[in-house]
N, C-alpha and C positions, 0 to 999 in steps of 0.2 A: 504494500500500500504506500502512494505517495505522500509527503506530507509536506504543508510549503515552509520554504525555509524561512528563520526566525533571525531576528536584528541580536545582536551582542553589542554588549558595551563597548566603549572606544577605548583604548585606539585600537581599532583592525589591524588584524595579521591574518596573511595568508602565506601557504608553503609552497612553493614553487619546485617541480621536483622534475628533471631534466633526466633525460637515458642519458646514462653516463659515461657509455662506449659513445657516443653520437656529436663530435663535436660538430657537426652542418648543422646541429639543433640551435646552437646558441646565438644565432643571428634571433631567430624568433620565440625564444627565451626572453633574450636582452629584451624584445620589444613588448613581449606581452609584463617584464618587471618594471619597466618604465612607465605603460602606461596605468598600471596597479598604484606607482608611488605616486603619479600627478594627481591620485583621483583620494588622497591622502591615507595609502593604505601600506602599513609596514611590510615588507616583502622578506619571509625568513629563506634561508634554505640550510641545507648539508654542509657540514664542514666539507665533506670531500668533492664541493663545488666550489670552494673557495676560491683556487686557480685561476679558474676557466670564469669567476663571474665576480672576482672581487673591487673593481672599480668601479659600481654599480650604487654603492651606498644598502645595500643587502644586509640582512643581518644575517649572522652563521652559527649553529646550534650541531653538536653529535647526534647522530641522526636518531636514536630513538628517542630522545627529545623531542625532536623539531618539531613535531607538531602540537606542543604542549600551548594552550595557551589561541589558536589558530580559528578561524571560523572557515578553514577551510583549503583541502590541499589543492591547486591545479597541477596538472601532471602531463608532461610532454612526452608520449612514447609510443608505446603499444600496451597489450595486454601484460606482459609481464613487467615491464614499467608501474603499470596500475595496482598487478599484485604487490609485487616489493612494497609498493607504496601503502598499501591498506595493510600489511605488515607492522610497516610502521607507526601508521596511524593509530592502531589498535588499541583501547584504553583511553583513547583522547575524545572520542566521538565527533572525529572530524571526519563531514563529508567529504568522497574525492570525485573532481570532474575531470575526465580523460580527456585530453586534444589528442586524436586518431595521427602516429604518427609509423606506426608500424605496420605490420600484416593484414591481420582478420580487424582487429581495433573491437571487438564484442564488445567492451567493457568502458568503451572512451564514448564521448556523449557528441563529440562535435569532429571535426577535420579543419587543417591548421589555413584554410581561403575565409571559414568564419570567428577568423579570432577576434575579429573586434566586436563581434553579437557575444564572444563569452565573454573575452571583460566586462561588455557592457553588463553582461546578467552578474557578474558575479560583483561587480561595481552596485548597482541597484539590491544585490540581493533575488533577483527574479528568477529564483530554479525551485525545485522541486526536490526532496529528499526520498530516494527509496533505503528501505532496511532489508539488507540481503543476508541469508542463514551464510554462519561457518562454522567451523568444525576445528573440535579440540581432539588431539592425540594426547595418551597417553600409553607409554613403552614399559612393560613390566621386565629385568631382566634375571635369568636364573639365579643371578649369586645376590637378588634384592634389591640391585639397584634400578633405578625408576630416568627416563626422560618425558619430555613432552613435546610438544609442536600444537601450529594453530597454522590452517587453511582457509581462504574462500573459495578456491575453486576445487579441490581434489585431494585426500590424501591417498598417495597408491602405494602399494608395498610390492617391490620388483626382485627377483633373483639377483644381486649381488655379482654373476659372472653367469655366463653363457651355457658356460657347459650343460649345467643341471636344471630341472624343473626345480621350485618349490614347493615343499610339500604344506598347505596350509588348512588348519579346519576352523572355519565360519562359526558361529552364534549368533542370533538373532534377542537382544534382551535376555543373553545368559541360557538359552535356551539352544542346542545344538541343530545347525542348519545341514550342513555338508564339509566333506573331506576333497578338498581339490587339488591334483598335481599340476601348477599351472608354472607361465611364465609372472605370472603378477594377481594381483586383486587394486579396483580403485573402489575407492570409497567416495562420494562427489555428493556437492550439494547443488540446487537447482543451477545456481550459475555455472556451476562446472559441469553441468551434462553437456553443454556444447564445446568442450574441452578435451580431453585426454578419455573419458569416459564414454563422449559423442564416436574419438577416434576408434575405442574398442568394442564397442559397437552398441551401445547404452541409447537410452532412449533421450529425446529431449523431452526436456522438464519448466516449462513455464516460471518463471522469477519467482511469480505469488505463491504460486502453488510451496506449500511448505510440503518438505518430501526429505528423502535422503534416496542415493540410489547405487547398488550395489554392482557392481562388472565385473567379471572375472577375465583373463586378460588371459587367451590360450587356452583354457582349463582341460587337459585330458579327464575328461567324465560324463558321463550321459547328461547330466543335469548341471548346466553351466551355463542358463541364461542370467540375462539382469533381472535385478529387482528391485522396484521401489518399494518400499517401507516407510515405517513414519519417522516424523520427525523428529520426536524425542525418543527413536529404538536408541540399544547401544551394540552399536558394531564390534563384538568381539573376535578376534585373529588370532592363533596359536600359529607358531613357526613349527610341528614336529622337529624332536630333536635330534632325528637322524638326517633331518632334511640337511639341504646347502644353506649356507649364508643369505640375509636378505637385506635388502634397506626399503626406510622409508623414506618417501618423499614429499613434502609440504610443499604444493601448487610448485615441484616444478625447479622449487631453487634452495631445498634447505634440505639437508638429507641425516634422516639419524642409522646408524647401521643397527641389525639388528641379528642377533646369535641364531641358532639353532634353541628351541627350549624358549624364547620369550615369546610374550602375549602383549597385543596390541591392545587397547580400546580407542574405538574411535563414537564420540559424539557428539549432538549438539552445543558449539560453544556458546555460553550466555548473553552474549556480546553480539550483535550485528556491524556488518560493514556498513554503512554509509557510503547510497552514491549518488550524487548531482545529476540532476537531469534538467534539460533547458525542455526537451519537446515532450508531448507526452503521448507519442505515436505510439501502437497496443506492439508487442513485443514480435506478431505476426513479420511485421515490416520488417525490422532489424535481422528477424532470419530469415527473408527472402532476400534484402539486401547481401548479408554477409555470407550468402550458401550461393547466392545467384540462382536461385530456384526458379524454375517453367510456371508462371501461372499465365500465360498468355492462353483467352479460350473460356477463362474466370468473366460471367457477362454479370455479377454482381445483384444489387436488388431494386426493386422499382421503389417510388416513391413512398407508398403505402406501407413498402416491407417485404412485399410479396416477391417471389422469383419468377424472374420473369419465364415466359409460356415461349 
């Protein structure tokens, strides 16, 4: 559900967060931070853009800071620009709005020909908040010791090296599901079905729609489709401990390894992302846009509602 976004106290800050392999970015960085400060708005960013953007008059914070304090990240990249970035944001309950500067861009709200319609909105304030489900790991391992991770798009747990299947058995709410020898399991929340889970061959999942959804990635065994479940199940993973080595991975960029003999759980984190939306075109569009999908032959509805004869 969308909700409109709300005025904060002054002085404004916002977090400006640049792909940081990309220096071609910072021509239109520099322009969207300049005209952030004329409209009298503090512009934070990353120490480790100080370099590359330090005569700007910028203010520079360690990045899991940065967004402390913020009414809001803008974010130059792609989708994995956007993850890192709601990474960081995390606990601060800072919206993020995407400038589409990557691949697919699912997750970015705009493309960098209308940057001056997002400063504009993000100058006014005139966007719209969605709250999108993520997802907490937690890693049990033999000898007691414990990690963790947090996702929005996917957490998937992969074979470690080539050679071997993993051997892993599922639980549904502590309740046992299946024994799979696969190459992997993804665990994915609505915005990650069109991700790594879409790849494996997961169904897509609506934003609103609160859901979790399950993939098994390869699985040698009769019963190896996806599945959704609810949103507060809790996804339990066992490594057998005769199996290979595995790791997990958080949407992609943060990996914890994981033994033979430990046990995953993965579920609903209490916390939602926050993401800025300027349009409020129904989600239909954005995956025919980004899939380049056949609807031509679609004659629509008549005035009344009715289809036409």
């Amino acid at each position: 559900m969308s909700t409109s976004a709300t005025s904060v106290s002054s002085p404004r800050r916002v977090l400006v967060i640049p792909h940081g392999g990309r220096p071609d970015l910072a021509d239109i960085t520099a322009r969207a931070i300049q005209k952030l400060q004329r409209a009298g708005i503090t512009v934070v960013m990353q120490s480790v853009d100080e370099q590359r953007y330090s005569g700007l008059g910028v203010e520079f914070s360690e990045p899991r800071g940065a967004a402390a304090g913020c009414e809001l990240a803008l974010i130059f990249g792609g989708d994995g620009t956007i993850l890192r970035s709601a990474y960081l944001a995390r606990g601060y309950g800072v919206p993020l709005l995407g400038v589409n500067l990557g691949h697919m861009g699912f997750l970015a709200e705009s493309d960098p020909e209308n940057l001056p319609a997002v400063i504009a909105a993000v100058v006014d304030r005139s966007y719209s908040v969605e709250r999108r489900l993520a997802l907490d790991l937690l890693v049990f391992y033999p000898d007691g010791k414990q990690a963790s991770g947090w996702a929005l798009n996917e957490v998937s747990i992969e074979k470690a090296s080539r050679e071997r299947m993993i051997e892993l058995v599922v639980a549904i709410d502590d309740e046992p599901l299946s024994a799979w020898a696969a190459d992997g399991l993804v665990c994915a929340t609505p915005t990650g079905s069109t991700a790594y889970a879409w790849s494996a061959g997961g169904p897509v999942v609506w934003p609103d729609v609160e859901a979790l959804v399950v993939v098994p990635i390869s699985a040698h065994a009769l019963f190896s489709r996806p599945l959704v479940i609810g949103p507060n199940s809790e996804i339990d993973v066992e490594v057998v401990s005769d199996s290979p080595a595995a790791v997990a991975w958080c949407d992609g960029g943060r990996m914890i390894e994981i033994p033979p003999g430990a046990r995953l759980e993965v579920r609903r984190s209490p916390e939602a992302t926050l993401l800025a939306r300027l349009h409020s075109a129904p989600f239909t569009d954005r995956l025919v846009a980004k899939f380049n999908l056949p609807v031509s032959g679609w004659r629509g509805r008549t005035v009344e509602g009715e289809l036409p004869r």
